[in-house]
ChimeraX commands (.cxc) that place a marker at each C-alpha (Angstrom):
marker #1 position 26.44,86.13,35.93 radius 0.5
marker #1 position 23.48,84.80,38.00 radius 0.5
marker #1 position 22.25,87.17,41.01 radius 0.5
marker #1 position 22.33,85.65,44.38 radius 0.5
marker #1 position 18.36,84.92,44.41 radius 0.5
marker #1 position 18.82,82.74,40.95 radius 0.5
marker #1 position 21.34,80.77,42.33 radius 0.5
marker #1 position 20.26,76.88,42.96 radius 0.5
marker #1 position 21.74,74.91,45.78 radius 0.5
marker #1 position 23.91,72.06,45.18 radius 0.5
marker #1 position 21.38,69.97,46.05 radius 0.5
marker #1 position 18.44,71.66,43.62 radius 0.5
marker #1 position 21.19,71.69,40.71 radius 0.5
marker #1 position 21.52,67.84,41.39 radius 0.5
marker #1 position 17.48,67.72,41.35 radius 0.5
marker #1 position 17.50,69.71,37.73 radius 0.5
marker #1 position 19.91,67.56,36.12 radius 0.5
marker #1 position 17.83,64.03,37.37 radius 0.5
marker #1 position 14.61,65.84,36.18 radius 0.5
marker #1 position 16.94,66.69,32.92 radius 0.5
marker #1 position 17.56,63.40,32.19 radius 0.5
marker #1 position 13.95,61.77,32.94 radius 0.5
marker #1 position 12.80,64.11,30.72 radius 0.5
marker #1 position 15.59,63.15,28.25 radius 0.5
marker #1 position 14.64,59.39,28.16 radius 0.5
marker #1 position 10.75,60.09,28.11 radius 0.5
marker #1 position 11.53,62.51,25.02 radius 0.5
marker #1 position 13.39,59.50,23.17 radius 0.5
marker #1 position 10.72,56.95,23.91 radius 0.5
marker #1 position 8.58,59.51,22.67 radius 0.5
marker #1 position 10.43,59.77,19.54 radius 0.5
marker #1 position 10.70,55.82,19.02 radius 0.5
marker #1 position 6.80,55.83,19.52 radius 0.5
marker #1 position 6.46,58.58,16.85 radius 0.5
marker #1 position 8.31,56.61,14.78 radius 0.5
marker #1 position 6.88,53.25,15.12 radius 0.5
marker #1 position 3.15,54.97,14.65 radius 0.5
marker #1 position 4.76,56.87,11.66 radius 0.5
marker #1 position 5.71,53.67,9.69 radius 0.5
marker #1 position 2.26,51.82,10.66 radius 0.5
marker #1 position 0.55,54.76,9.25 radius 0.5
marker #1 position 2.89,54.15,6.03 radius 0.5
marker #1 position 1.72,50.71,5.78 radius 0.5
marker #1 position -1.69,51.68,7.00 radius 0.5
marker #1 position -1.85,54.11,3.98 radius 0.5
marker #1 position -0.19,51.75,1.31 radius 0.5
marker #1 position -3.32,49.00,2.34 radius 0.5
marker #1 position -5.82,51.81,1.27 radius 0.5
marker #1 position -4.69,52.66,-1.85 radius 0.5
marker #1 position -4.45,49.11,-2.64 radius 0.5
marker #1 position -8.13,48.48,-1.54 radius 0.5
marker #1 position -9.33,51.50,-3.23 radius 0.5
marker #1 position -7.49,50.34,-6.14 radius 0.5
marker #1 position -8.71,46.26,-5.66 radius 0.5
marker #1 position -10.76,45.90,-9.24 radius 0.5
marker #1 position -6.83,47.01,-10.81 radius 0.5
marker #1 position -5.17,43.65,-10.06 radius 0.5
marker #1 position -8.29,41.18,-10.09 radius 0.5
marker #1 position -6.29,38.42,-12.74 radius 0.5
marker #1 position -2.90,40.65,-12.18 radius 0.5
marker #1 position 0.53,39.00,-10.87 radius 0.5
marker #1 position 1.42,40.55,-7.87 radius 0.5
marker #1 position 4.54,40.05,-5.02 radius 0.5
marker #1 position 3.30,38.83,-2.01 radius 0.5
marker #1 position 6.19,39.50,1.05 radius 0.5
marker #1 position 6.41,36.91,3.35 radius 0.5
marker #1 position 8.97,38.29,5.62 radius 0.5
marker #1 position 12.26,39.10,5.87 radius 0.5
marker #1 position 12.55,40.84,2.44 radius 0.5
marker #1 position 11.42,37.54,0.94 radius 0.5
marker #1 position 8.58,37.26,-1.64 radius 0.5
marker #1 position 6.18,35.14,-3.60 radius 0.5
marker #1 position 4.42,35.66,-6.81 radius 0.5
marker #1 position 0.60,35.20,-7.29 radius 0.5
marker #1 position -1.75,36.05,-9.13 radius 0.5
marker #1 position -4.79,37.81,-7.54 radius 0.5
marker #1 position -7.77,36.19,-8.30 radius 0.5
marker #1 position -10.48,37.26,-5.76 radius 0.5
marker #1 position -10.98,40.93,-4.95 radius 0.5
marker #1 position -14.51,40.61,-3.30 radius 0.5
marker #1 position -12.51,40.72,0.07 radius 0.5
marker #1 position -9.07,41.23,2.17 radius 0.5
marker #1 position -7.76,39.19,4.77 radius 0.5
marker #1 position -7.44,41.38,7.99 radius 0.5
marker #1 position -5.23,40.98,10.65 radius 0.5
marker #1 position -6.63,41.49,14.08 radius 0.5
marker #1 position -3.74,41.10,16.16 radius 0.5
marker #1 position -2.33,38.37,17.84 radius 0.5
marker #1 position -1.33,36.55,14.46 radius 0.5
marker #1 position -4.97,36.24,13.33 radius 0.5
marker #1 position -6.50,37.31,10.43 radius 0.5
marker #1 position -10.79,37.33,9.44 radius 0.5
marker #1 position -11.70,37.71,5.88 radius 0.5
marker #1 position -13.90,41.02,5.31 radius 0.5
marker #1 position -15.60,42.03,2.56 radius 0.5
marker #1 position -13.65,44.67,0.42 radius 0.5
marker #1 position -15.88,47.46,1.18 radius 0.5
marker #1 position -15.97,46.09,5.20 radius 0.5
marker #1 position -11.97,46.30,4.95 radius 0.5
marker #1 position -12.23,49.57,3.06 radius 0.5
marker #1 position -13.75,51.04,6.17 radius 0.5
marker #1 position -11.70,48.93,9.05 radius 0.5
marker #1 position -8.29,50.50,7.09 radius 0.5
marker #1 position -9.96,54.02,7.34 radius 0.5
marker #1 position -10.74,53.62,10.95 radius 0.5
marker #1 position -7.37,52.34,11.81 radius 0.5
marker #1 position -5.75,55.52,10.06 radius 0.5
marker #1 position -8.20,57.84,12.26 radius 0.5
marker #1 position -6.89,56.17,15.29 radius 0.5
marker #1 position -3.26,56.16,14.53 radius 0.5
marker #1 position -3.55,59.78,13.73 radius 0.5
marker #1 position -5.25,60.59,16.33 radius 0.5
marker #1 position -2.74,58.68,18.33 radius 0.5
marker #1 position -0.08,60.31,16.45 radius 0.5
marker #1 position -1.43,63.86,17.42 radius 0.5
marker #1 position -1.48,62.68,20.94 radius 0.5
marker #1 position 2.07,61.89,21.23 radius 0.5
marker #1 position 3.12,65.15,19.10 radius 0.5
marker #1 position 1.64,67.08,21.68 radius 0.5
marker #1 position 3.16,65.85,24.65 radius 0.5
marker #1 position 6.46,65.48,22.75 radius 0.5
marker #1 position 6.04,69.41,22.31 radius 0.5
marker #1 position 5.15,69.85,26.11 radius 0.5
marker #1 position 8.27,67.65,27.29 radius 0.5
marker #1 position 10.34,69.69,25.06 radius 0.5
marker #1 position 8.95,72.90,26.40 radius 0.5
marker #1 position 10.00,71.21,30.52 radius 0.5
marker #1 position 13.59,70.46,29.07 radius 0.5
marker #1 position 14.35,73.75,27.72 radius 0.5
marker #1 position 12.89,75.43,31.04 radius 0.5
marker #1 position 15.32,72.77,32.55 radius 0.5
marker #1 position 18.36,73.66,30.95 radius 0.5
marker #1 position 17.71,77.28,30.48 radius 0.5
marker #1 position 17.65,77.37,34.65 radius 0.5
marker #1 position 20.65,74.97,34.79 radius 0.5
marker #1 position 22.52,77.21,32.55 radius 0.5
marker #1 position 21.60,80.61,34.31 radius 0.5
marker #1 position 22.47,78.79,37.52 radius 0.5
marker #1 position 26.10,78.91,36.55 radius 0.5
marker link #1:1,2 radius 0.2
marker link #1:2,3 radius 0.2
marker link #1:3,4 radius 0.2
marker link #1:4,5 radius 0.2
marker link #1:5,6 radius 0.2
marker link #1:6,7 radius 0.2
marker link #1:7,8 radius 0.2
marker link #1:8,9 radius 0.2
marker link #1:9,10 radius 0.2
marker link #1:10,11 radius 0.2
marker link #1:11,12 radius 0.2
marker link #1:12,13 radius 0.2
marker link #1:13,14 radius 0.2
marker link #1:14,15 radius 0.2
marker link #1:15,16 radius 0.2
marker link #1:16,17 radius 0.2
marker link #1:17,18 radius 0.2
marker link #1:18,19 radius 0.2
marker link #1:19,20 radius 0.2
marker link #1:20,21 radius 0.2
marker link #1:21,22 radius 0.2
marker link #1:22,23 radius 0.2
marker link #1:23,24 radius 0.2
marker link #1:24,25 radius 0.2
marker link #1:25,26 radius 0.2
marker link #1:26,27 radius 0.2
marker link #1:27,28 radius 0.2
marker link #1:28,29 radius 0.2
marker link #1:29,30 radius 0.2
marker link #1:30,31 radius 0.2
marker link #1:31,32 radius 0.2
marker link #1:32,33 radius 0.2
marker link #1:33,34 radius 0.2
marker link #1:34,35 radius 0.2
marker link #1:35,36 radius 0.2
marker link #1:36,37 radius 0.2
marker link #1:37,38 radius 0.2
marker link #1:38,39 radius 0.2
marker link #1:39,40 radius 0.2
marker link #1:40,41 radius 0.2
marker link #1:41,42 radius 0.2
marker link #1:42,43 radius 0.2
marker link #1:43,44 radius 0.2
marker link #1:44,45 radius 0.2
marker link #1:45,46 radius 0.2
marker link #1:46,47 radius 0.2
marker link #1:47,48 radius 0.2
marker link #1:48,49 radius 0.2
marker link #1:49,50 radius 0.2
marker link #1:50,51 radius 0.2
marker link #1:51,52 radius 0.2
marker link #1:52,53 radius 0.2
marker link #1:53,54 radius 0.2
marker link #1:54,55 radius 0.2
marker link #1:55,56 radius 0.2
marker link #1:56,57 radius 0.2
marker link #1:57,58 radius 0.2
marker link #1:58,59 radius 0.2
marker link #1:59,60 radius 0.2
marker link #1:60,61 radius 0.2
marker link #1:61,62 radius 0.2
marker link #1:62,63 radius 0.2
marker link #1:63,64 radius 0.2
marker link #1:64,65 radius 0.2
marker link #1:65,66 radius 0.2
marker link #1:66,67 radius 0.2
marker link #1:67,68 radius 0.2
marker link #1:68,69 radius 0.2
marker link #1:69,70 radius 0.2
marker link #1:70,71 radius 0.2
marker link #1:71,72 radius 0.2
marker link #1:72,73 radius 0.2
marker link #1:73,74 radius 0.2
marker link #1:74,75 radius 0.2
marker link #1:75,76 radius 0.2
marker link #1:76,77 radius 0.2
marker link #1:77,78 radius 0.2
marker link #1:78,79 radius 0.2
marker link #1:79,80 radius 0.2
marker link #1:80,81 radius 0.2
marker link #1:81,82 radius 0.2
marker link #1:82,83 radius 0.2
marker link #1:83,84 radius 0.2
marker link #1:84,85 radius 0.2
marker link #1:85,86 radius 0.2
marker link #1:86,87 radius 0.2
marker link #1:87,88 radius 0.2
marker link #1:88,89 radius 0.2
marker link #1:89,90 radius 0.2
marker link #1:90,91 radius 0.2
marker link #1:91,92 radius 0.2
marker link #1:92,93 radius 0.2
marker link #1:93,94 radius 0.2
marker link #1:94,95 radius 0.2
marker link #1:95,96 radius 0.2
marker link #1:96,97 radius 0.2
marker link #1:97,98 radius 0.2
marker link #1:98,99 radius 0.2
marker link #1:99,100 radius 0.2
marker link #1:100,101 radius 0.2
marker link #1:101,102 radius 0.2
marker link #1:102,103 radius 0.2
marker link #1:103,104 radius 0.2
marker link #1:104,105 radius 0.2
marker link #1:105,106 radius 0.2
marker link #1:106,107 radius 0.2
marker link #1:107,108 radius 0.2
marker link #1:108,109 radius 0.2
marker link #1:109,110 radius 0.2
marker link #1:110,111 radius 0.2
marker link #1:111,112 radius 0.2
marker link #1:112,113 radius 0.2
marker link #1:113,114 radius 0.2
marker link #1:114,115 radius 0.2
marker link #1:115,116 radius 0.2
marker link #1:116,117 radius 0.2
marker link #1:117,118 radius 0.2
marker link #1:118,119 radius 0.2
marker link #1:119,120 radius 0.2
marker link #1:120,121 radius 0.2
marker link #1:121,122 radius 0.2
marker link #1:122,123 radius 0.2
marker link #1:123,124 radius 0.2
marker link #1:124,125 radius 0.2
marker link #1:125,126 radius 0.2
marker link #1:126,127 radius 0.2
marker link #1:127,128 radius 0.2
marker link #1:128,129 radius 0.2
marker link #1:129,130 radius 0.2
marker link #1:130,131 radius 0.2
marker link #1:131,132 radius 0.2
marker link #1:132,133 radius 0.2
marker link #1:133,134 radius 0.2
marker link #1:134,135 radius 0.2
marker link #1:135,136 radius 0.2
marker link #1:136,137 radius 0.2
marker link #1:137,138 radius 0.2
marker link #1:138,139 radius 0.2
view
């Protein structure tokens, strides 16, 4: 049982659970931004090995998605450079080593990114257990 001098008030037990539940929905956006960095570091990834790979499928059938689980066969004939999207629906044609290096940049900067929002996953999760260990020694 709590001592007197734990005890929280009504009103700073009705403060804990608000701060509870902030801390709740920040840790779930968190998660869902973890998640969406994860998966863009997949793809990220997959677009390396392919360009590190390029001289491989010069002549070579390959499936091309198009959306939607939908695909097209072609056959690759020029592996001098990439297409590379640059947001907003647009896409510039690099050279292969030039995409080579924009790829490798853009995994630095999700993983950096990625190690960003680890972090202050870890320090939100620190604030809810403080939360809830006080809510449940309040009791």
């Amino acid at each position: 049982m709590a001592d007197e001098d734990d005890r929280i008030s009504p009103h700073g037990m009705e403060e804990l659970r608000y701060m509870q539940q902030v801390y709740q929905n920040q840790y779930s956006i968190l998660t869902n931004s973890l998640n969406i960095v994860l998966r863009e570091l997949q793809e990220l990834n997959t677009a390396q090995k392919t360009l590190e790979n390029i001289d491989l499928v010069e002549g070579k059938d390959t499936l091309t998605g198009i959306g939607g689980d939908f695909y097209l066969v072609g056959r690759i004939h020029n592996t001098k450079s990439a297409l590379v999207g640059i947001g907003a629906g647009y896409v510039v044609e690099k050279e292969t080593d030039s995409a080579k290096t924009h790829v490798a940049d853009l995994i630095k900067k999700h993983t950096d990114e990625l190690n960003k929002l680890t972090k202050n996953r870890r320090e939100l999760e620190n604030a809810l257990m403080e939360i809830s260990y006080r809510i449940e020694n309040s009791r």
